[in-house]
DSSP file (Angstrom, degrees, kcal/mol; ACC not computed):
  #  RESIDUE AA STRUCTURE BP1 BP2  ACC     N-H-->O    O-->H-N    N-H-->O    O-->H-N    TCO  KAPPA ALPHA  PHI   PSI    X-CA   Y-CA   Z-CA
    1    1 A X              0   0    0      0, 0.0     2,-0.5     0, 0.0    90,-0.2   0.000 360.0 360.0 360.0 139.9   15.1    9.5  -20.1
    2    2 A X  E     -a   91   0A   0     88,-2.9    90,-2.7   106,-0.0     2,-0.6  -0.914 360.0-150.9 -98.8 140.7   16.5    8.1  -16.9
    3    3 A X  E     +a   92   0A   0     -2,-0.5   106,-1.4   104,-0.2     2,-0.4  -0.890  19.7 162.6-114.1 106.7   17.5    4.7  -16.9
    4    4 A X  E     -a   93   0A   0     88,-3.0    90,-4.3    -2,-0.6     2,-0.4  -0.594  29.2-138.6-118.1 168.0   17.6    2.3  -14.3
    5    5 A X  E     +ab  94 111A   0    105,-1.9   107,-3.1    -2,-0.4     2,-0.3  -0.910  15.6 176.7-123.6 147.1   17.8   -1.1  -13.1
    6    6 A X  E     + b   0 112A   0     88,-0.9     2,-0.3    -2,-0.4   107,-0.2  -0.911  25.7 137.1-139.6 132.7   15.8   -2.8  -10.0
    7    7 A X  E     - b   0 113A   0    105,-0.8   107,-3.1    -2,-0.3     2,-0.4  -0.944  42.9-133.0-169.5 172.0   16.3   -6.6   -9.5
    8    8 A X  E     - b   0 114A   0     -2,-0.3     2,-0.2   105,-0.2   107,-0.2  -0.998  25.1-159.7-130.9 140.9   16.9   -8.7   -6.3
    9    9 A X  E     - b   0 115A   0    105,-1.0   107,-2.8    -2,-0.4   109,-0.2  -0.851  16.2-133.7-115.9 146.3   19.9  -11.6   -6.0
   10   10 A X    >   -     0   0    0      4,-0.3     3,-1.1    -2,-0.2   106,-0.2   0.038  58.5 -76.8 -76.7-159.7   20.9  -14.7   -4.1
   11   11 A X  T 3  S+     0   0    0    107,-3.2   108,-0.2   105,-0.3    -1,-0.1   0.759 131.3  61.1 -77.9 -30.0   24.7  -15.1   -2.7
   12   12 A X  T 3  S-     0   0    0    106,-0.3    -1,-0.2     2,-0.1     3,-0.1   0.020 117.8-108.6 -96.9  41.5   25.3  -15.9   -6.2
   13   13 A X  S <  S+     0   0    0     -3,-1.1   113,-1.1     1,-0.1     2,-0.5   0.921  71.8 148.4  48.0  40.8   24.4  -13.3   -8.0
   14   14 A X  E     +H  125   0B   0    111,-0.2    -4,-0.3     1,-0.1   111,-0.3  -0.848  23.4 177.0-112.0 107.7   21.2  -15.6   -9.2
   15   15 A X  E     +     0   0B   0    109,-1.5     2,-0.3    -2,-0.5   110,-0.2   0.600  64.4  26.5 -92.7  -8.4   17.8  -13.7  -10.1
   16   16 A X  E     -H  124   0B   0    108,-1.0   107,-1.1     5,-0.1   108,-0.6  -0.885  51.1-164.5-143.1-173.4   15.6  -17.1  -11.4
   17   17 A X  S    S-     0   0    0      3,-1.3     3,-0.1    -2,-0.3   105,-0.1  -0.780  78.6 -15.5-173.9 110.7   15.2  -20.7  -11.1
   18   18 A X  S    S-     0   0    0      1,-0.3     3,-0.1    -2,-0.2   104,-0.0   0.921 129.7 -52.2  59.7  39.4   13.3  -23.2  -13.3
   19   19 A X  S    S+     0   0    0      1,-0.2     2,-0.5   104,-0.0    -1,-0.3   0.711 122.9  74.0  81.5  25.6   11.4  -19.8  -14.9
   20   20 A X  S    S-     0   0    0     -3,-0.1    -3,-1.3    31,-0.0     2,-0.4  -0.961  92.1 -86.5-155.4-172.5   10.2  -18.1  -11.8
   21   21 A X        -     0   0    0     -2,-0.5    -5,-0.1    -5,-0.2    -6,-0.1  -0.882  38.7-145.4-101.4 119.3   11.8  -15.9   -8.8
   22   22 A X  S    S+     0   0    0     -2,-0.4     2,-0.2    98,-0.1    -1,-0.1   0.113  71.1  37.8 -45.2 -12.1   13.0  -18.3   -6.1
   23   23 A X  S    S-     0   0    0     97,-0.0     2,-0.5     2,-0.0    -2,-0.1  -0.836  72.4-134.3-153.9 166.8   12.4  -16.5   -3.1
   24   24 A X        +     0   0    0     -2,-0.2     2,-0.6     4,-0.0    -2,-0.0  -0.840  23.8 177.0-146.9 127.7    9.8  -14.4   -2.0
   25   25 A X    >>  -     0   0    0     -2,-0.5     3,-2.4     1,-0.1     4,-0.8  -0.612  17.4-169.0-133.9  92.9   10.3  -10.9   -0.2
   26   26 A X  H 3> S+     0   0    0     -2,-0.6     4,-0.6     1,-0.3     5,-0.2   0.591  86.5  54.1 -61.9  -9.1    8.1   -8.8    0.7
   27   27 A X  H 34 S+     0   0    0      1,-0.2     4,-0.3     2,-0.2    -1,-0.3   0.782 116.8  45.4 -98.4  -5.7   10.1   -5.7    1.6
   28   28 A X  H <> S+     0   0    0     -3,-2.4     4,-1.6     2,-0.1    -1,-0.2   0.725 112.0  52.9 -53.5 -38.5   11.8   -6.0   -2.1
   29   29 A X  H >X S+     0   0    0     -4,-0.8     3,-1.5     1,-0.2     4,-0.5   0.921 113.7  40.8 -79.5-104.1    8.1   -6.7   -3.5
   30   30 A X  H 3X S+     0   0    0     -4,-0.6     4,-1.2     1,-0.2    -1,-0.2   0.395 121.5  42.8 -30.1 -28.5    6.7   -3.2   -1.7
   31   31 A X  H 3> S+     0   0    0     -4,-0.3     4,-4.4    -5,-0.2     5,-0.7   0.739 116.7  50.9 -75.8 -46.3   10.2   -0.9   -2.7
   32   32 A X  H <X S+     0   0    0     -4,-1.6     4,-2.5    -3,-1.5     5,-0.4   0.962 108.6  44.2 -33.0 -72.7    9.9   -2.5   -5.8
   33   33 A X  H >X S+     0   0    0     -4,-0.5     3,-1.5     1,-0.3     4,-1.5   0.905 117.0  51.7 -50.7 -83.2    6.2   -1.5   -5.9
   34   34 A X  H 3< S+     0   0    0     -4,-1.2     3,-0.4     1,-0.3    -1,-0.3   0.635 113.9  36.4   0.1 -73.5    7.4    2.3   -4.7
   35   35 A X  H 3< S+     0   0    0     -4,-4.4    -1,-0.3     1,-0.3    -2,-0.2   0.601 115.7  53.5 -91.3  -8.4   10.2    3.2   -7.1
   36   36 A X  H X< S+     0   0    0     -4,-2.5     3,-0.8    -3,-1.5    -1,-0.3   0.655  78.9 127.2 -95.1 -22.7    8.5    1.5  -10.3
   37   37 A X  T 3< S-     0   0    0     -4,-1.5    22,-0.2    -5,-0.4    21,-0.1  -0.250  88.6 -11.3 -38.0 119.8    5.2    3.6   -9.5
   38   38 A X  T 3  S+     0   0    0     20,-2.1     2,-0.3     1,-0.2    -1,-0.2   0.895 109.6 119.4  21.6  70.9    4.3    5.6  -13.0
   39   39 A X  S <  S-     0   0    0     -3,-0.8    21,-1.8    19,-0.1     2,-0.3  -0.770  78.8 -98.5-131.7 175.2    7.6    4.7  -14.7
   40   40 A X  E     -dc  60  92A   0     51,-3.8    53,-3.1    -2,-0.3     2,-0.4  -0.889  37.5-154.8 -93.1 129.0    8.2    2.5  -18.1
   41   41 A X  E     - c   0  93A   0     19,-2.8     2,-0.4    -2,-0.3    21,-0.3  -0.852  11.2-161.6-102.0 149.8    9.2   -1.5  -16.7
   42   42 A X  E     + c   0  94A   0     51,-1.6    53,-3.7    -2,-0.4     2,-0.3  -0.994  22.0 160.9-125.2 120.5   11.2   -2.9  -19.7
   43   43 A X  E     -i   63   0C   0     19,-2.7    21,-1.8    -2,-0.4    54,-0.3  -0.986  38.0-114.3-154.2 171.5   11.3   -6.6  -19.3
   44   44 A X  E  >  -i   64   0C   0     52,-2.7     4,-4.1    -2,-0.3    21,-0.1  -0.596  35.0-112.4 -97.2 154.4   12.0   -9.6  -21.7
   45   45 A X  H  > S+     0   0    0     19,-1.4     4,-1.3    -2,-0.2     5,-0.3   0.838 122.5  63.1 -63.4 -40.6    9.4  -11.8  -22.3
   46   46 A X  H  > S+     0   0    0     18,-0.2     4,-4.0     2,-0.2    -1,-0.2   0.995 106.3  49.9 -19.6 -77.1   11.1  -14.4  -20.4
   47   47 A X  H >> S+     0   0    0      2,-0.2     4,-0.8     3,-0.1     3,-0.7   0.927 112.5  46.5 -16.8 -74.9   10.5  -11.7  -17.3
   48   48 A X  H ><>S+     0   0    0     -4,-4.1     3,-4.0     1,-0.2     5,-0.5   0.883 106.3  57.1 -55.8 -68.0    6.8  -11.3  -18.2
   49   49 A X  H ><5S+     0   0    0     -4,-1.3     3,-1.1     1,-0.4    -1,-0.2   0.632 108.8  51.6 -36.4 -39.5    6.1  -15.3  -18.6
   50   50 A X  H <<5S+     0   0    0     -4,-4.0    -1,-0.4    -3,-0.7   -29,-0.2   0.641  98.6  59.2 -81.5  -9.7    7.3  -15.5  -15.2
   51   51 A X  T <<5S-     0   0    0     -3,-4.0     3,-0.5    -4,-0.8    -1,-0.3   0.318 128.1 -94.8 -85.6   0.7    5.1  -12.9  -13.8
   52   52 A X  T < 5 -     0   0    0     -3,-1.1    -3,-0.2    -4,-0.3    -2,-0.1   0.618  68.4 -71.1  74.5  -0.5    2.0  -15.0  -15.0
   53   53 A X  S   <S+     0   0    0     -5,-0.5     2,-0.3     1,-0.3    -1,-0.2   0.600 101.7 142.5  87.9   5.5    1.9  -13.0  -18.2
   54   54 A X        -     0   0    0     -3,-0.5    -1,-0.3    -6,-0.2     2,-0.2  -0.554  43.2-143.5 -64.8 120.8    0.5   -9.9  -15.9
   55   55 A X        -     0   0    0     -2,-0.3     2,-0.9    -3,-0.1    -1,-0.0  -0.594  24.4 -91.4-110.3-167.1    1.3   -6.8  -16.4
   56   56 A X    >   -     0   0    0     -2,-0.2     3,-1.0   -15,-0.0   -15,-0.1  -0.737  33.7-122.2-109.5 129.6    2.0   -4.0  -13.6
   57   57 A X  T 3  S+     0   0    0     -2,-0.9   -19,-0.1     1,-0.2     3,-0.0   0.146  91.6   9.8 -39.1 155.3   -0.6   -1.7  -12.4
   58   58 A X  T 3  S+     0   0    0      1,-0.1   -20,-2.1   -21,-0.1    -1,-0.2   0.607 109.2  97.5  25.7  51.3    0.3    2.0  -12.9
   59   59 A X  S <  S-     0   0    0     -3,-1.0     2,-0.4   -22,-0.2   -19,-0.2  -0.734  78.3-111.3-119.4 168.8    3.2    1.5  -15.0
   60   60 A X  B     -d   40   0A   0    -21,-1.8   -19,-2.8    -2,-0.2     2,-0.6  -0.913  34.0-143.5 -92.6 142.3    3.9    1.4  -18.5
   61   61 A X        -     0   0    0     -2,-0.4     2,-0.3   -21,-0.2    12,-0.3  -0.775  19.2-178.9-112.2 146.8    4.7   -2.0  -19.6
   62   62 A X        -     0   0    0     -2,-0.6   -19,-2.7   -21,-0.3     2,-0.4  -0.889   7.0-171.5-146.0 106.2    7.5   -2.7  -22.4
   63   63 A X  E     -ij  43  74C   0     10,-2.3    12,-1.6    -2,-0.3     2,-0.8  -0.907  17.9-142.0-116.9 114.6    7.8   -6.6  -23.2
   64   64 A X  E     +ij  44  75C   0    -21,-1.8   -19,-1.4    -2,-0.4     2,-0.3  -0.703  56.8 117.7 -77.6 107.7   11.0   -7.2  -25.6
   65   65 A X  S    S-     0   0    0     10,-2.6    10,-0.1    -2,-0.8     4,-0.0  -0.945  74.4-132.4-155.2-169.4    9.7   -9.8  -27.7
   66   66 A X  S    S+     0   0    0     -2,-0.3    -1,-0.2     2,-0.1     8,-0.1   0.742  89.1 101.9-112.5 -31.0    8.9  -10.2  -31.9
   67   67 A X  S    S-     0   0    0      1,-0.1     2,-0.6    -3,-0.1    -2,-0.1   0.324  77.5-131.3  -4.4 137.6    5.2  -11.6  -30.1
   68   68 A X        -     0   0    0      6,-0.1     2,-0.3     5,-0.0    -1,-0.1  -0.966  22.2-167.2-102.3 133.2    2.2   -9.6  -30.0
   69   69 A X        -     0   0    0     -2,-0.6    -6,-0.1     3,-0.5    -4,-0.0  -0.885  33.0-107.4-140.8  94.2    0.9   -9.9  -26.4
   70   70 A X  S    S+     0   0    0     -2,-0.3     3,-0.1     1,-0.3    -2,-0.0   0.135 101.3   3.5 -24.3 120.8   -2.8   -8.5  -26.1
   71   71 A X  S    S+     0   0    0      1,-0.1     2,-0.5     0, 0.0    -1,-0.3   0.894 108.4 125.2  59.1  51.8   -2.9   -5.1  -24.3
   72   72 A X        -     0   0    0    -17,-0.0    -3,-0.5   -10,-0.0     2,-0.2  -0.821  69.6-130.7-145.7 118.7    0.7   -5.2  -24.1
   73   73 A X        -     0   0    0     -2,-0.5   -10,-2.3   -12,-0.3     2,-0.3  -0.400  40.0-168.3 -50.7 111.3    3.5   -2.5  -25.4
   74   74 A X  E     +j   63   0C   0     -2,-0.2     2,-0.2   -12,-0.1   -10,-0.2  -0.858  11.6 171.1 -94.3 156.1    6.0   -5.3  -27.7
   75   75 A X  E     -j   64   0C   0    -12,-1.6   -10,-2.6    -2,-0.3     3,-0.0  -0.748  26.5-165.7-117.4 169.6    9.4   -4.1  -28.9
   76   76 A X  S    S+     0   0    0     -2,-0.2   -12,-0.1   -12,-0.2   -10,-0.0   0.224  79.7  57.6-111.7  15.7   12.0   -6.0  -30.3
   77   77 A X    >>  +     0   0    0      1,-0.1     3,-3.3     2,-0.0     4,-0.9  -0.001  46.2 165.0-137.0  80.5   14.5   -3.5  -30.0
   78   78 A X  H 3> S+     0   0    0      1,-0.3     4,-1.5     2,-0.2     5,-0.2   0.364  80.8  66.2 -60.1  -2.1   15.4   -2.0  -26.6
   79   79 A X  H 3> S+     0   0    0     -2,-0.3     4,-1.4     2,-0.1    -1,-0.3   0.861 113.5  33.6 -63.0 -36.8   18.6   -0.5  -27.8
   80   80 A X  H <> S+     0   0    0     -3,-3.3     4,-2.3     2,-0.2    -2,-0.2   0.900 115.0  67.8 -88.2 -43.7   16.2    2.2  -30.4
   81   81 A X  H >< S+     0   0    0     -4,-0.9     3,-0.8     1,-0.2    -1,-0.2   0.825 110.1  25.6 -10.3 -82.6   13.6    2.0  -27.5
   82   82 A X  H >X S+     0   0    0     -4,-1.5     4,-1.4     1,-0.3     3,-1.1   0.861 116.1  67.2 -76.2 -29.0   15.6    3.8  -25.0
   83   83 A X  H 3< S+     0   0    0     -4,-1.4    -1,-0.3     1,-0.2    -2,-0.2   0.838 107.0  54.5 -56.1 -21.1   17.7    5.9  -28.1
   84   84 A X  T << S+     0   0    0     -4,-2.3    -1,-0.2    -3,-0.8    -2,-0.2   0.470 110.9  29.1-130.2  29.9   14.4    7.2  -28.4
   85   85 A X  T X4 S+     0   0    0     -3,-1.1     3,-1.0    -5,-0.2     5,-0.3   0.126  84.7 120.1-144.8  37.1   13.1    8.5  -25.7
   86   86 A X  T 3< S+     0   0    0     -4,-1.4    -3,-0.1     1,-0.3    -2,-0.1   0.609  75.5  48.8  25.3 -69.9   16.5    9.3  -24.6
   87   87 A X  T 3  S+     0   0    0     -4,-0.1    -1,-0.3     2,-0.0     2,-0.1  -0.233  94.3 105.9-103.0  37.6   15.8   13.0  -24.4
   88   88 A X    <   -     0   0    0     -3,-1.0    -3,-0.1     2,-0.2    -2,-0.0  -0.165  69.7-135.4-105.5-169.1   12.6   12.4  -22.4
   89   89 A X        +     0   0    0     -2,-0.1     2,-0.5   -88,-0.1    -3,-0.1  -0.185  66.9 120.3-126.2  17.9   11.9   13.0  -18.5
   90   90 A X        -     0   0    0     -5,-0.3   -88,-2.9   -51,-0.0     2,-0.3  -0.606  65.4-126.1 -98.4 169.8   10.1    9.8  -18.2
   91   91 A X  E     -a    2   0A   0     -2,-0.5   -51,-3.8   -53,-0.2     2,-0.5  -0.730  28.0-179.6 -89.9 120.4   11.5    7.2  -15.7
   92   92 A X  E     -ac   3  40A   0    -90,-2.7   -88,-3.0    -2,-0.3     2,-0.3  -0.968   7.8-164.2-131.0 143.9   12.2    3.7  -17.3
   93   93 A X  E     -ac   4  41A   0    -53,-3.1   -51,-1.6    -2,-0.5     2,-0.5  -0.837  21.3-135.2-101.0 155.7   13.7    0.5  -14.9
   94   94 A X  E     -ac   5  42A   0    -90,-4.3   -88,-0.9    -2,-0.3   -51,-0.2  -0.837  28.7-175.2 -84.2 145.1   15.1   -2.5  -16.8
   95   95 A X        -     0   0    0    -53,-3.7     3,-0.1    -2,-0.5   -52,-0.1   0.077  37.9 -44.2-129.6  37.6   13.3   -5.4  -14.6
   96   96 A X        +     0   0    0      1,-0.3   -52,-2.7   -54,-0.2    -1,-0.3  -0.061  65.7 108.7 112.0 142.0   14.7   -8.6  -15.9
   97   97 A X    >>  -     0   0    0    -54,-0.3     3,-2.2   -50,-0.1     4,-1.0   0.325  60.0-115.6-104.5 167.2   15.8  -11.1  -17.4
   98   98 A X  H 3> S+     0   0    0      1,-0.2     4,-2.9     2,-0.2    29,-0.2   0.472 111.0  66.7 -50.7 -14.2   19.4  -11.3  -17.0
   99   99 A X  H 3> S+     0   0    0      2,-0.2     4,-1.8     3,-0.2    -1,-0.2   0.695 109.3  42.3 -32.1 -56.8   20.0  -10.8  -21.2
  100  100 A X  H <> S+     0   0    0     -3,-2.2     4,-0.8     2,-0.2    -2,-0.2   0.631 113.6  47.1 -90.3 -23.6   18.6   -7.2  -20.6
  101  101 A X  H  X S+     0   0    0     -4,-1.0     4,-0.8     2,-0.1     3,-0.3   0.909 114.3  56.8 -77.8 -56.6   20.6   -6.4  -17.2
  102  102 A X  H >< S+     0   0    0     -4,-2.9     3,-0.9     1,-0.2    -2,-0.2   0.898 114.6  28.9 -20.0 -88.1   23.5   -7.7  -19.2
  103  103 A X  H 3< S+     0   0    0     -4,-1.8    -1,-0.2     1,-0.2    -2,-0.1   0.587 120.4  40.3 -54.7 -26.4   23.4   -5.5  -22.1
  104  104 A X  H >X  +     0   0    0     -4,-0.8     3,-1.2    -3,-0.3     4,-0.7   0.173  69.8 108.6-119.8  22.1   22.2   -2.6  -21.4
  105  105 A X  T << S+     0   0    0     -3,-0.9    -1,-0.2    -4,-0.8    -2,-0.1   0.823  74.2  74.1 -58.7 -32.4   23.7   -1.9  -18.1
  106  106 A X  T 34 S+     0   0    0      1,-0.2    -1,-0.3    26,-0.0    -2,-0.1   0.502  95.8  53.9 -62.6 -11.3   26.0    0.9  -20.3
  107  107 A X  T <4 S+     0   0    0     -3,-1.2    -1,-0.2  -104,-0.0  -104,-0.2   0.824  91.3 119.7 -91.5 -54.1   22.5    3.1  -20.4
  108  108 A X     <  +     0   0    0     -4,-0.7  -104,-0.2    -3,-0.1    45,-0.1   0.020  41.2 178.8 -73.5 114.7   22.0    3.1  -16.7
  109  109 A X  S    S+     0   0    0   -106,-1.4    44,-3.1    43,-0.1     2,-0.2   0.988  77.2   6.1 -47.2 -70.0   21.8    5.6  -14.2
  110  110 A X  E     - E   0 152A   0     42,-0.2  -105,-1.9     2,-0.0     2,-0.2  -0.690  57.3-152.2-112.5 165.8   21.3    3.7  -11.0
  111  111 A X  E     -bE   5 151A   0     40,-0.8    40,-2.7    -2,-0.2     2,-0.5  -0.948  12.8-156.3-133.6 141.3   21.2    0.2  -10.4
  112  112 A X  E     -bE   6 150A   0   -107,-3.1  -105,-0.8    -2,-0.2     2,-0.5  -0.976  17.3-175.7-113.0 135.8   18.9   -0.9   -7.3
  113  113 A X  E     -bE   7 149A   0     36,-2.2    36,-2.1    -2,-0.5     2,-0.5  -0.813  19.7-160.6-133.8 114.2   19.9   -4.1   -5.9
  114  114 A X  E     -bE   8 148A   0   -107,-3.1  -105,-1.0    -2,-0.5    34,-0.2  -0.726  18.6-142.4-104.1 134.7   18.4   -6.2   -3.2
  115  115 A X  E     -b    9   0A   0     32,-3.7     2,-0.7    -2,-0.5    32,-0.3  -0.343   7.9-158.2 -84.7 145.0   20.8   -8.8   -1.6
  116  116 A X        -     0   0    0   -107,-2.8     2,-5.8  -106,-0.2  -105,-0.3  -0.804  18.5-141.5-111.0  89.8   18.8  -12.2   -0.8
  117  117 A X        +     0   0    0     -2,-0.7     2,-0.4    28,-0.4  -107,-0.1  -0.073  69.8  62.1 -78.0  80.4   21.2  -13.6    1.8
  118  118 A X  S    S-     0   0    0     -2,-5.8  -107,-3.2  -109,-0.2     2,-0.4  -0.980  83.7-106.9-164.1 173.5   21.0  -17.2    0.7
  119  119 A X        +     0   0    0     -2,-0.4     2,-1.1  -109,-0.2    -2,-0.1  -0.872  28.9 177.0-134.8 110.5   21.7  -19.5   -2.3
  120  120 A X        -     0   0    0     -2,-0.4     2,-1.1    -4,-0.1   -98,-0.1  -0.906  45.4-117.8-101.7  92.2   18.5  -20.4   -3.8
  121  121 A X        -     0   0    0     -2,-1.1    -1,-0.0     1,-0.1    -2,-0.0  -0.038  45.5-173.6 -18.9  66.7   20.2  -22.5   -6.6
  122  122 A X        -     0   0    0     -2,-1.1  -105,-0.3     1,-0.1    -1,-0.1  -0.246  29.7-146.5 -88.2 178.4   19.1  -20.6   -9.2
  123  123 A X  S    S+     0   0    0   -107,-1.1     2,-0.2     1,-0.2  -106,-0.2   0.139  79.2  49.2-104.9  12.2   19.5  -21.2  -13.1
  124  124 A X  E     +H   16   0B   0   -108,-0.6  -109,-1.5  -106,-0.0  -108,-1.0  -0.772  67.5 165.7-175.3  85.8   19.7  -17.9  -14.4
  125  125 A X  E     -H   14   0B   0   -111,-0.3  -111,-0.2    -2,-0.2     2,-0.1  -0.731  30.4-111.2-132.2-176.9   21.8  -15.2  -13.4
  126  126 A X        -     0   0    0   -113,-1.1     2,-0.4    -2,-0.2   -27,-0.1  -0.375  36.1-120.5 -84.7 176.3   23.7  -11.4  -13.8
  127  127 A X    >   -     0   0    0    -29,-0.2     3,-2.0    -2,-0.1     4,-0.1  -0.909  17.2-123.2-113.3 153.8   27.1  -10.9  -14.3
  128  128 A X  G >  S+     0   0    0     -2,-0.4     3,-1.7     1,-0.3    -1,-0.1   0.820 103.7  74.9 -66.6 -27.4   28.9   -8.9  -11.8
  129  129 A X  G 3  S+     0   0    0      1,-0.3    -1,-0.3    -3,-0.0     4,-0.1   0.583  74.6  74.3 -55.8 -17.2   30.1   -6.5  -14.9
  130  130 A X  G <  S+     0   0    0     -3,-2.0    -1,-0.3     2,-0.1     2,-0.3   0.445  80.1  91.3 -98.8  23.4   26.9   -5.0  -15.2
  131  131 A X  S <  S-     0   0    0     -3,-1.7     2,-0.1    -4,-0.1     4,-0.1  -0.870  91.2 -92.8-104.1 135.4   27.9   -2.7  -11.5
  132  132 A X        -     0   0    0     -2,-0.3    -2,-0.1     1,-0.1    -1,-0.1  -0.158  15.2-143.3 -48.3 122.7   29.5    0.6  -12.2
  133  133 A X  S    S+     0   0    0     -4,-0.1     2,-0.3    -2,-0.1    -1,-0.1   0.992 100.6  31.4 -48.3 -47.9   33.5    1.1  -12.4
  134  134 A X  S    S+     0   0    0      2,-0.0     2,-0.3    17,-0.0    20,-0.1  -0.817  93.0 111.2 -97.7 150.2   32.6    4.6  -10.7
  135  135 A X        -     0   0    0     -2,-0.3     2,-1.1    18,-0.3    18,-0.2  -0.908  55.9 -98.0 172.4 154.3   30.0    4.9   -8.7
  136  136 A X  B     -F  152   0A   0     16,-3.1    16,-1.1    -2,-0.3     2,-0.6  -0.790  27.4-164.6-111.7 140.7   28.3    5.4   -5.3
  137  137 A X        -     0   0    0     -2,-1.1     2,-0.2    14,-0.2    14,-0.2  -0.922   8.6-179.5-120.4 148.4   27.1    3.1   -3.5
  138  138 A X        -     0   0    0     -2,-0.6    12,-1.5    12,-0.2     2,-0.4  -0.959   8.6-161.5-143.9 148.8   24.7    3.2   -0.6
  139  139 A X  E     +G  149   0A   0     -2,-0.2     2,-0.2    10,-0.2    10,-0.2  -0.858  16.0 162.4-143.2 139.3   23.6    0.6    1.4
  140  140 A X  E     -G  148   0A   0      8,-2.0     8,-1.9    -2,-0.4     2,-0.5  -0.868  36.1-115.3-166.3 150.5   20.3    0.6    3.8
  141  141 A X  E     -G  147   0A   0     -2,-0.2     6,-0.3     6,-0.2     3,-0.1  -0.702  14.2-166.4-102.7 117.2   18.3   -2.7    5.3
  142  142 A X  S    S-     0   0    0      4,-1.4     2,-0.3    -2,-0.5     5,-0.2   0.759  77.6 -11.2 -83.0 -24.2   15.2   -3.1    4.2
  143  143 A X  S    S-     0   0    0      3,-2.5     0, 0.0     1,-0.3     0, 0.0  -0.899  99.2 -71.4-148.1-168.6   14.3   -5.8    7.1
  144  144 A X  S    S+     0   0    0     -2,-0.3    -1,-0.3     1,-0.2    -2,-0.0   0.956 130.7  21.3 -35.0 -80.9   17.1   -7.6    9.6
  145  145 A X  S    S+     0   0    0     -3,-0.1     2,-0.8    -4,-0.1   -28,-0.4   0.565 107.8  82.2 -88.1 -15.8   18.7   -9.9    6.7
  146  146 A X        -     0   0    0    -30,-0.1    -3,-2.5    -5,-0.1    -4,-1.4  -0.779  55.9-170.9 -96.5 125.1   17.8   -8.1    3.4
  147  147 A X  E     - G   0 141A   0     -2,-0.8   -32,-3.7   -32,-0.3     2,-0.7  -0.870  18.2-147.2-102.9 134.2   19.9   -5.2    2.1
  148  148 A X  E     -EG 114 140A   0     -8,-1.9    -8,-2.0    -2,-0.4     2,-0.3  -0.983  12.4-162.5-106.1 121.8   19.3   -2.8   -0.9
  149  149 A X  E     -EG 113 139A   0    -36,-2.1   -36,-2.2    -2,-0.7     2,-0.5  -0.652   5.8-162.4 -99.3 132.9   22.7   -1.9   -2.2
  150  150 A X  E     +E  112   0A   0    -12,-1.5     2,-0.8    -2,-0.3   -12,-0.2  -0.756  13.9 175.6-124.8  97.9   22.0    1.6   -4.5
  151  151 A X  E     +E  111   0A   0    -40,-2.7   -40,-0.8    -2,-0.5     2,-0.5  -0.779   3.6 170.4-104.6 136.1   25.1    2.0   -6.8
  152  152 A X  E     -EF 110 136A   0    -16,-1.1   -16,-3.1    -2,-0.8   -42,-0.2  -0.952  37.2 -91.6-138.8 173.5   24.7    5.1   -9.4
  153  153 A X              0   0    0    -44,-3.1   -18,-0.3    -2,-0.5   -44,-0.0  -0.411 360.0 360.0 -64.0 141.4   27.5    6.6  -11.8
  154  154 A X              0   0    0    -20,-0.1    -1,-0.1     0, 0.0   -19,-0.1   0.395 360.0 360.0 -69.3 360.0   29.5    9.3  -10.8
């Protein structure tokens, strides 16, 4: 299995506010759309609640919760999750909340990250730790002011 992470951040490294995504950008929303296309999304129930409880079209969806959520893949443990499908070929992104970028940045191929060039006062954020010691980075601008930063492991 490959594992990555896709999320978008203010100037302060903040991905929510007051339970929902602060900002709204479409040329994140449409790359998003792109690289998540018939992959596994792993997200914390936090994640989904903020999504409107929705899940995403032509994905598989994987909601860390101990809940049962009607038509909806639960786990509650995304460490055996991804230990077991490991050895797979499918594609899975982490997509939030910051709990799950946190921890299991130590699985992760690539991390996709689109920069939000503001400070939307958010509540909720990553820690810088979870970006590779080694890595490549590549950088390309999805509009004027928004950047996707692509860092993956050497």
């Amino acid at each position: 299995m490959i594992v990555n992470m896709i999320l978008a951040v203010d100037d302060k490294m903040g991905i929510g506010k007051e339970g929902s995504i602060p900002w709204e950008c479409q040329a994140h929303t449409d790359f998003f759309n792109k690289i998540t296309r018939s992959s596994i999304v792993l997200m914390g129930r936090k994640t989904f609640d903020s999504l409107g409880r929705n899940k995403f079209r032509k994905r598989k969806n994987v909601v860390v919760t101990s809940d049962k959520i009607k038509n909806i893949n639960c786990i509650e443990d995304p460490e055996q999750f991804i230990k077991h499908y490991i050895d797979s070929d499918k594609e899975l992104f982490i997509i939030g909340g910051s709990s799950l970028f946190n921890k299991y940045a130590k699985y992760t191929e690539t991390i996709y990250v689109t920069r939000i060039p503001e400070d939307c006062e958010c509540d909720v954020f990553v820690s810088g730790k979870i970006f590779f010691k080694k890595v490549v980075r590549t950088t390309d601008w999805l509009t004027k002011d928004v950047v996707l930063e692509t860092y993956t492991k050497k």
